[in-house]
Structure formats: structure tokens, C-alpha cells
Steps between C-alpha positions, in 0.01 A plus 500: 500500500275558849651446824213309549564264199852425614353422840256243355782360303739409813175382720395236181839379550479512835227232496579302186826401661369426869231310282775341315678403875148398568467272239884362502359387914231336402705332208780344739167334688322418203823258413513332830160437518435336134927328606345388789203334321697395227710290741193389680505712827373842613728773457476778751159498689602630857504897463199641463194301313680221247818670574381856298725697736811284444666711267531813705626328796740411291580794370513647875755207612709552215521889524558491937766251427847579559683626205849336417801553328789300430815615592648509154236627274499804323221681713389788290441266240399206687208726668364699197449218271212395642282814521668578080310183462170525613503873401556386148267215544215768608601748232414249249148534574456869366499298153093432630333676258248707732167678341520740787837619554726732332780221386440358149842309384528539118832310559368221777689267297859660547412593861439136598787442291739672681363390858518164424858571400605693795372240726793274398724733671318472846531087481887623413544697751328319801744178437784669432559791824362144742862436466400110488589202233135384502335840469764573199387191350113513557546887366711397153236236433220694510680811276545193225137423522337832478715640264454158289111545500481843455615478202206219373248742731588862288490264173162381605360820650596656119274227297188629691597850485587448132071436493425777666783739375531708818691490809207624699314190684174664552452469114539067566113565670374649138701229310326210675124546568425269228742265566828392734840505394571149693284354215659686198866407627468208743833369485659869568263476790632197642859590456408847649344319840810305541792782399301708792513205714906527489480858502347514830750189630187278569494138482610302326791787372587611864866409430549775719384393819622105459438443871665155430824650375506867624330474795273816429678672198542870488315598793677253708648800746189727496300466834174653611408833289797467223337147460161602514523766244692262250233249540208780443656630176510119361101472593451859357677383172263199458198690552607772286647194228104367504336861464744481189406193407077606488612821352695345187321165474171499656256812408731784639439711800137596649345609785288203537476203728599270213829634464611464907346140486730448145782640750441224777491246253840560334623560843401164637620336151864618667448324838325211322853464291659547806333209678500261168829529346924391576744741486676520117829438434747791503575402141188438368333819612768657274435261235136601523559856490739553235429162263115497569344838535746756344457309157121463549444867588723627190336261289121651643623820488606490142171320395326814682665738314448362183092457644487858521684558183272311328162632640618878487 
């Protein structure tokens, strides 16, 4: 391999994740905007015109903050959590699956697996070493509900890559130019949109930041950049859960202004839920996830496998 290769490599990453950061900015104003208008007023419209610059003054005030610690938390632990997370949140988005760069995941599938998976122990970590009842609490709850729906998510991930029969998601692109897999497996879809909605620990599943009962949940003690890096890595996670969501469902990934507008759209379907719907119940959500889905993705799954039994 060329030096020069490897240099390209590191310098597309370079600008797919400050693209990613970007895009994660422009998110967090996106929701208050369409919030504000949902709940009839304007949203931010002071910085800059309509408010465009909001998001990085935000991101300067919470980064020149003062940092805190409380007195009895475990500070290795309490301080790298964040940055694990929105490390693994960005690393996530290597799964892309770029015509122009030298990474080509045969096994995107188990990679995104795993990620998902090892974000658990971030959540885990950040309530626990706060050394607080609340933070304890908002972490546990959200460890029951991602673990619950990953379980439904891997189940429904396998029926569509039971259609394709590869783990590689640039072959989704070749699978669906006649026609989407939302139409061949609607209900999957549906159940897929919502188990990614508690994945992320958006409304109406964000058990985990019940401001009513735990005040702010796990991030409770996290202050300026701790805070603000938490808080990126959830908006990276829903961008990254709709480029998924196009990729599986919706005509897979191209380089064409279709797909980004496809991207927007599932992206402001999670702030429109977010501005339409109550919070669940704790015990319904887990109702939902191991009565509702997990049956109805084995059930799919099985009928898939006997689909391409049957037409091999």
C-alpha cells in the first residue's frame, strides 16, 4: 500500500467525521426550529440570519464552560465515558459504504453489531462512576432498554439480510433499484423505525432522561464539554440510525441528492415524534419490545428464510 493511499485514507476520515459534527449541529437546530413551530413559536432566530449560527455558539458556551466534578465520583471513569461514547458513536460511520475509499465492510453487519453493543457500556459507565442515586437509576433504565431492543433490531436487520444474503450494505443499492424494501416488508419497517427510536433514547422511550422523575438521568453530573460530547454522540446516533434506515429500507446508499433529502426526512420524522407523542410507560415499552416485536421479527424472519428456500 502507497504512503500516499494511507494519507488519503486518514484525510477522508478526516472530513467525513467533521462533516458528520457538521451535520449532528445543524441537527440539534433543525429540532428546535420544527419544536418551536410545532408548539407555535419561533425557535432560535437571534444568532446569525433565522438563528443559522445558533448551534456553534452553543457549542462554544458549552466547551469554555467550567468543567465539574463531584466530589465522590470515580474520576477516571466519570471523565472518559463521554469521549468512549462519541468515539464509538463516530466509528459507527465507517459502516458508509464509500465508492471512493479504500474501506469496503464485508462484515458491516457484525461491525454495527458490536458498536451498538459496546455503547451500552458507556450509558453504564457514565451513571454509575457520577456516584449519584438518580444517575444510577437513569443509567440502569436505559441498559434495560437498549439491550431489550437490540435484540428485536439484530432479528430484524437478519430478515433483510436474509434477502440479500450478505453482510455487506453496499449490495442493499443493487437489491433495490427496482423496488424498496419498506414495500416488500412494511410491518418490519415500522417496527424497525420505532426499535431505533428506543435505541437512540428518543421520545417517547427516553426512560432515561425522565426529567419528571430523574431530573436529567445519566448525564445529570456532566457539565459543559462531558455534557456536550454525550449529547453529540446521541445526535450522531440518530443521524447515523436514519442513513441506516435509507440504506436497508429505502433504495440503499448513493451519491445523489435524493438520498441526503431521504436523510432529512427520516431525521425530521424523529423530531416530529418528538413533538407529537407522551412518554411510554416503563412497562409497556418492555411489553412492546419483548411481546410485540421479538415475536414479529422471528416470525418474518422465518417466513424469509423459507422465501428464499423456496425461490432458490
Amino acid at each position: 500500500m502507497m504512503m500516499s493511499d494511507i494519507i488519503m485514507f486518514f484525510l477522508s476520515m478526516l472530513i467525513m467525521i467533521i462533516m458528520v459534527l457538521v451535520g449532528v449541529a445543524f441537527l440539534t437546530l433543525m429540532e428546535r426550529k420544527v419544536l418551536g413551530y410545532i408548539q407555535i413559536r419561533k425557535g432560535p432566530n437571534k444568532v446569525g440570519f433565522m438563528g443559522i449560527l445558533q448551534p456553534f455558539a452553543d457549542g462554544i458556551k458549552l466547551f469554555t464552560k467550567e468543567q465539574t466534578f463531584p466530589n465522590y465520583s470515580n474520576y477516571l471513569s466519570y471523565y472518559f465515558s463521554p469521549v468512549i461514547s462519541f468515539f464509538i458513536s463516530l466509528m459507527v460511520w465507517v459502516l458508509m459504504p464509500y465508492y471512493f475509499n479504500m474501506i469496503s465492510f464485508n462484515l458491516g453487519f457484525l461491525f454495527l453489531l458490536c458498536c451498538l453493543s459496546l455503547g451500552v457500556y458507556t450509558v453504564m459507565i457514565a451513571g454509575w462512576s457520577s456516584n449519584s442515586n438518580y444517575t444510577l437509576l437513569g443509567g440502569l433504565r436505559a441498559i434495560a432498554q437498549t439491550i431489550s431492543y437490540e435484540v428485536s433490531l439484530a432479528l430484524i436487520l437478519l430478515s433483510s439480510i436474509i434477502m440479500i444474503m450478505d453482510f455487506n450494505f453496499l449490495k442493499f443499492f443493487y437489491y433495490q433499484k427496482l423496488v424498496w424494501f419498506i414495500f416488500l416488508m412494511i410491518p418490519l419497517g415500522l417496527s424497525w423505525f420505532s426499535s431505533i427510536l428506543a435505541e437512540t433514547n428518543r421520545t417517547p422511550f427516553d426512560f432515561a432522561e425522565g426529567e419528571s422523575e430523574l431530573v436529567s438521568g445519566f448525564n445529570l453530573e456532566y457539565s459543559s464539554g462531558g455534557f456536550a460530547l454525550i449529547f453529540l454522540a446521541e445526535y450522531s446516533s440518530i443521524l447515523f440510525m436514519s442513513m441506516l434506515t435509507i440504506m436497508i429500507y429505502m433504495g440503499g446508499y448513493s451519491l445523489s441528492f435524493m438520498f441526503y433529502l431521504k436523510l432529512v426526512f427520516i431525521s425530521f420524522i424523529f423530531i416530529w415524534v418528538r413533538g407529537t407523542l407522551p412518554r411510554y410507560r416503563y412497562d409497556k415499552l418492555m411489553y412492546l419490545s419483548w411481546k410485540s416485536y421479538l415475536p414479529v421479527s422471528l416470525n418474518f424472519l422465518l417466513f424469509f428464510i423459507g422465501l428464499k428456500i423456496f425461490l432458490m
